[in-house]
MMTF fields as JSON, N, C-alpha, C and O atoms, coordinates in Angstrom:
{
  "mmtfVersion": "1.0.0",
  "mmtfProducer": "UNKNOWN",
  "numBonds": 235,
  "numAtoms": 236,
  "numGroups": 59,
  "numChains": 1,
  "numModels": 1,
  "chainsPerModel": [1],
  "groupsPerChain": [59],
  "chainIdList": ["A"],
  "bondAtomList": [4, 2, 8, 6, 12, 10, 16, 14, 20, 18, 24, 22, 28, 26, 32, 30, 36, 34, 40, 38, 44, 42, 48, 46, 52, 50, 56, 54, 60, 58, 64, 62, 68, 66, 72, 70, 76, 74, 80, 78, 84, 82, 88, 86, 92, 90, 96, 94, 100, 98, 104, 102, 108, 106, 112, 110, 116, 114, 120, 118, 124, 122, 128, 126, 132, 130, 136, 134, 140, 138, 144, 142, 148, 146, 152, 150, 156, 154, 160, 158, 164, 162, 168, 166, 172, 170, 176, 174, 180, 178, 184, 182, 188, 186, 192, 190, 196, 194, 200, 198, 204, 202, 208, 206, 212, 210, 216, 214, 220, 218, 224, 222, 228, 226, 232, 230],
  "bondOrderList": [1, 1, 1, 1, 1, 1, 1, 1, 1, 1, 1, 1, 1, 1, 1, 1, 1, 1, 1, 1, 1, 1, 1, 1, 1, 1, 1, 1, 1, 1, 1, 1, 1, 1, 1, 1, 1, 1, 1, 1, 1, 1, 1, 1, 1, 1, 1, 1, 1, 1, 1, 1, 1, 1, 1, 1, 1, 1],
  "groupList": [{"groupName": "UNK", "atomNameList": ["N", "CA", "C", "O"], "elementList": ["N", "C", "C", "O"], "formalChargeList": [0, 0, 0, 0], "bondAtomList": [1, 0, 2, 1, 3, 2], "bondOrderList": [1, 1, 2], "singleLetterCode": "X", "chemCompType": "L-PEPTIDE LINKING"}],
  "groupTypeList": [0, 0, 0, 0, 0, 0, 0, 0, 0, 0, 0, 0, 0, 0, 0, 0, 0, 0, 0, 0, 0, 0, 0, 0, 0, 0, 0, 0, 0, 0, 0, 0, 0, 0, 0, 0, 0, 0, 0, 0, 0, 0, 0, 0, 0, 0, 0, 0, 0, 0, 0, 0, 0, 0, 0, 0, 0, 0, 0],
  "groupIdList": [1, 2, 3, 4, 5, 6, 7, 8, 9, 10, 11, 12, 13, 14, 15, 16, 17, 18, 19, 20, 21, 22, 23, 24, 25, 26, 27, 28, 29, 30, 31, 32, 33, 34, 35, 36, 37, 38, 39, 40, 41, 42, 43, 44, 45, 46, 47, 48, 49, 50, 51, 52, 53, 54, 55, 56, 57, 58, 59],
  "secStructList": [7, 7, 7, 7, 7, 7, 7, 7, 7, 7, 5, 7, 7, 3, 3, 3, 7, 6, 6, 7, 7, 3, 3, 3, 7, 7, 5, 7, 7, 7, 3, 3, 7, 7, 5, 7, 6, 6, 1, 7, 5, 7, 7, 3, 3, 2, 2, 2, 2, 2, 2, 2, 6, 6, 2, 2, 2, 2, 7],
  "xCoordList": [0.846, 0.0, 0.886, 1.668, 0.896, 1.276, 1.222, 0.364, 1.73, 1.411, 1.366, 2.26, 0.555, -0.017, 1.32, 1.265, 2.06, 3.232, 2.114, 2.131, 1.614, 1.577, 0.144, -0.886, 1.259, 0.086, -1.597, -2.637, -1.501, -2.248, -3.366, -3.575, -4.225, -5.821, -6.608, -6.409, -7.611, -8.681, -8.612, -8.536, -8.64, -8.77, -10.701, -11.146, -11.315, -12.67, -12.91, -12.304, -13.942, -14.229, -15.691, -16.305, -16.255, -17.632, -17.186, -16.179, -18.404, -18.7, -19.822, -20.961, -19.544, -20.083, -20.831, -20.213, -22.223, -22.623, -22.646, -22.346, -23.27, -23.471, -24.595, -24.837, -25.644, -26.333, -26.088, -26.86, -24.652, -23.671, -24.378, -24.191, -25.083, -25.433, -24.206, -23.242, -24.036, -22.86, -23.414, -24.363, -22.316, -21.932, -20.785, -19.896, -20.479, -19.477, -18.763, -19.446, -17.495, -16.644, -15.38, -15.141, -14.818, -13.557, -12.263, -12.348, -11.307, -10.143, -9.255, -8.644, -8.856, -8.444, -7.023, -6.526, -6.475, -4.37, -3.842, -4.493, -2.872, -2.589, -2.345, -1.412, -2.395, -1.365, -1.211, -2.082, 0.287, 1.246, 1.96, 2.736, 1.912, 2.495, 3.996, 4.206, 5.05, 6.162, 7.395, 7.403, 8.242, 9.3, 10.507, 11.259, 10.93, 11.688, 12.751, 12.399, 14.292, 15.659, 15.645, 16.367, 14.508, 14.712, 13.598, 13.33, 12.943, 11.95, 10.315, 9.375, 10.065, 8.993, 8.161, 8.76, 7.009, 5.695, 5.195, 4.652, 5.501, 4.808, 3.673, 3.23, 3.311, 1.737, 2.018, 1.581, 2.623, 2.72, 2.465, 2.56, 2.041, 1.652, 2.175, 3.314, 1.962, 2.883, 4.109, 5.2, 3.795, 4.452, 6.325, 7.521, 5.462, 6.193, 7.196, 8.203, 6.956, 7.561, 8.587, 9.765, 8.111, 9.174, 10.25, 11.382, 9.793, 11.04, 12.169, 13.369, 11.07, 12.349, 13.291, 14.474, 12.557, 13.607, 14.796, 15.8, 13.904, 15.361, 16.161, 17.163, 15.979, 16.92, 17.613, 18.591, 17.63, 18.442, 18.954, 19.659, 18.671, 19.362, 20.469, 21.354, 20.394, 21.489, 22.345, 23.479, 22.222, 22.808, 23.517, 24.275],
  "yCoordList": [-1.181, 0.0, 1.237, 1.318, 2.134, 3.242, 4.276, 3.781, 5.349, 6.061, 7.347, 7.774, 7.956, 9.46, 10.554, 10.778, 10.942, 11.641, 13.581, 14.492, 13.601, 15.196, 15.513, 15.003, 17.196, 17.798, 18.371, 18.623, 18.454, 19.191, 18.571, 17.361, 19.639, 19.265, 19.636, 20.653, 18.783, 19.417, 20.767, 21.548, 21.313, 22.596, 22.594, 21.937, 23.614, 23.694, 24.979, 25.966, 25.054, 25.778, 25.946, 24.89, 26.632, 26.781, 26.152, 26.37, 25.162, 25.199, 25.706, 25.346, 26.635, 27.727, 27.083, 27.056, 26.629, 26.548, 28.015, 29.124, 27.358, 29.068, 29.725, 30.552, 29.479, 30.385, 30.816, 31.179, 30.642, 31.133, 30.322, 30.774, 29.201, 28.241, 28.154, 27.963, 28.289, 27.861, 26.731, 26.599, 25.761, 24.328, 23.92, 23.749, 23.657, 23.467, 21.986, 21.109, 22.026, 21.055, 20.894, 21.549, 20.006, 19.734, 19.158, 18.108, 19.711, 19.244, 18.762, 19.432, 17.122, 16.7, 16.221, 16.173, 15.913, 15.847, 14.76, 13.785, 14.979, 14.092, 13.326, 13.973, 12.173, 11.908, 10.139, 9.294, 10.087, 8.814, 7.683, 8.076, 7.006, 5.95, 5.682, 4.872, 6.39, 6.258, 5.391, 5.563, 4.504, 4.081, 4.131, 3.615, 4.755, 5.566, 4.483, 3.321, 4.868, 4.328, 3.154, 2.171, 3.37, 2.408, 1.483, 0.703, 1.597, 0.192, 0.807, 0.268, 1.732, 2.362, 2.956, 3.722, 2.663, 3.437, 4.59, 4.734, 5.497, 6.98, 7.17, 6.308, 8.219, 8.2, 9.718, 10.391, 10.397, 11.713, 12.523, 12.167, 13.96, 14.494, 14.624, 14.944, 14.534, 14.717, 15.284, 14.723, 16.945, 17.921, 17.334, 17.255, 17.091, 16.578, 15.593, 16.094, 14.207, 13.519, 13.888, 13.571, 14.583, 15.459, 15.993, 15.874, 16.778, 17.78, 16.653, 16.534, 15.837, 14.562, 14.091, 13.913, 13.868, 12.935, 14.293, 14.277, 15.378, 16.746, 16.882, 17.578, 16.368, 16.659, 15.632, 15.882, 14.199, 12.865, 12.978, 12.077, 13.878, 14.299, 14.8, 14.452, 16.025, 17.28, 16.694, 17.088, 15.451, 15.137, 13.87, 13.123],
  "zCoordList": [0.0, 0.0, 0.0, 0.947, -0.828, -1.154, 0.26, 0.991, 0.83, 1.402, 0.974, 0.243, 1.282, 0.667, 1.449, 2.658, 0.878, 1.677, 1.387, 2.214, 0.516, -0.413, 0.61, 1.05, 0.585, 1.798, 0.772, 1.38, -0.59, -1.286, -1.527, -1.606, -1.664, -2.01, -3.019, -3.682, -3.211, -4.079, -4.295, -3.347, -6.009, -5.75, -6.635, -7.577, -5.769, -6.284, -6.846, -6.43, -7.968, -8.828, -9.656, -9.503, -10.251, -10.723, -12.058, -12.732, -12.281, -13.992, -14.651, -14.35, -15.659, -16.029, -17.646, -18.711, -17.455, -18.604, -19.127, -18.686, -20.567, -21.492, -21.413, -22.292, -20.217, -19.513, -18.066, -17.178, -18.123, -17.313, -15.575, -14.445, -15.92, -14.327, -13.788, -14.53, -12.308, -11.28, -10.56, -9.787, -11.167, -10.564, -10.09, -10.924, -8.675, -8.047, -8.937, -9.465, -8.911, -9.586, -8.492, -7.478, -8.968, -8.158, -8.877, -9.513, -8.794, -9.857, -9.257, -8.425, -9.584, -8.23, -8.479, -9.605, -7.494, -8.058, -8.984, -9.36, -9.231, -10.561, -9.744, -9.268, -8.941, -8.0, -8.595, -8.803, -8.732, -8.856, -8.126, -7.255, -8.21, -6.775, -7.258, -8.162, -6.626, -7.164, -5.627, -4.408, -6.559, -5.295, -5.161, -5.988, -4.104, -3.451, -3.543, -3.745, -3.377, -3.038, -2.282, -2.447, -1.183, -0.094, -0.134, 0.78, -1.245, -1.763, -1.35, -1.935, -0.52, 0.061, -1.243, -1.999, -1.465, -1.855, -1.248, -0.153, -2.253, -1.874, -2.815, -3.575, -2.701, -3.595, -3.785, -2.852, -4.74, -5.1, -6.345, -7.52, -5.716, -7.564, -8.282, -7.945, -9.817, -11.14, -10.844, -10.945, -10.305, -10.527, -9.443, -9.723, -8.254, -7.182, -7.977, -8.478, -8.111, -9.191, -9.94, -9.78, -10.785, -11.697, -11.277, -11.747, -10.097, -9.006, -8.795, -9.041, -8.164, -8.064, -8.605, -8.314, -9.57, -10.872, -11.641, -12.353, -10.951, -11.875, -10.743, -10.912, -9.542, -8.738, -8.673, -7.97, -9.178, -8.927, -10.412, -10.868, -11.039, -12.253, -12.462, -13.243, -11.415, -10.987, -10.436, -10.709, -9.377, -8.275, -9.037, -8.418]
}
């Protein structure tokens, strides 16, 4: 089982038909199950991910 490390949340927003109705929506995280050096399952977002892999890049 993966563990959820990422502090971030739902971000919410109106969807706007073209008689301009407000309907609550929710846009929810990209989130990836990626594993770490030491064999551990994390569960993190795209963006997060990425940071990662450019920093084991640099390094």
């Amino acid at each position: 089982m993966a563990v959820n490390i990422s502090k971030k949340k739902p971000n919410s927003a109106n969807k706007r038909s073209h008689a301009l109705n407000a309907t609550k929506k929710q846009q929810k995280l990209n989130l990836q199950v990626e594993r770490l050096a030491d064999g551990t399952k994390v569960r993190l977002t795209a963006r997060e991910r990425r940071t990662l892999r450019k920093a084991e890049k640099a390094a």
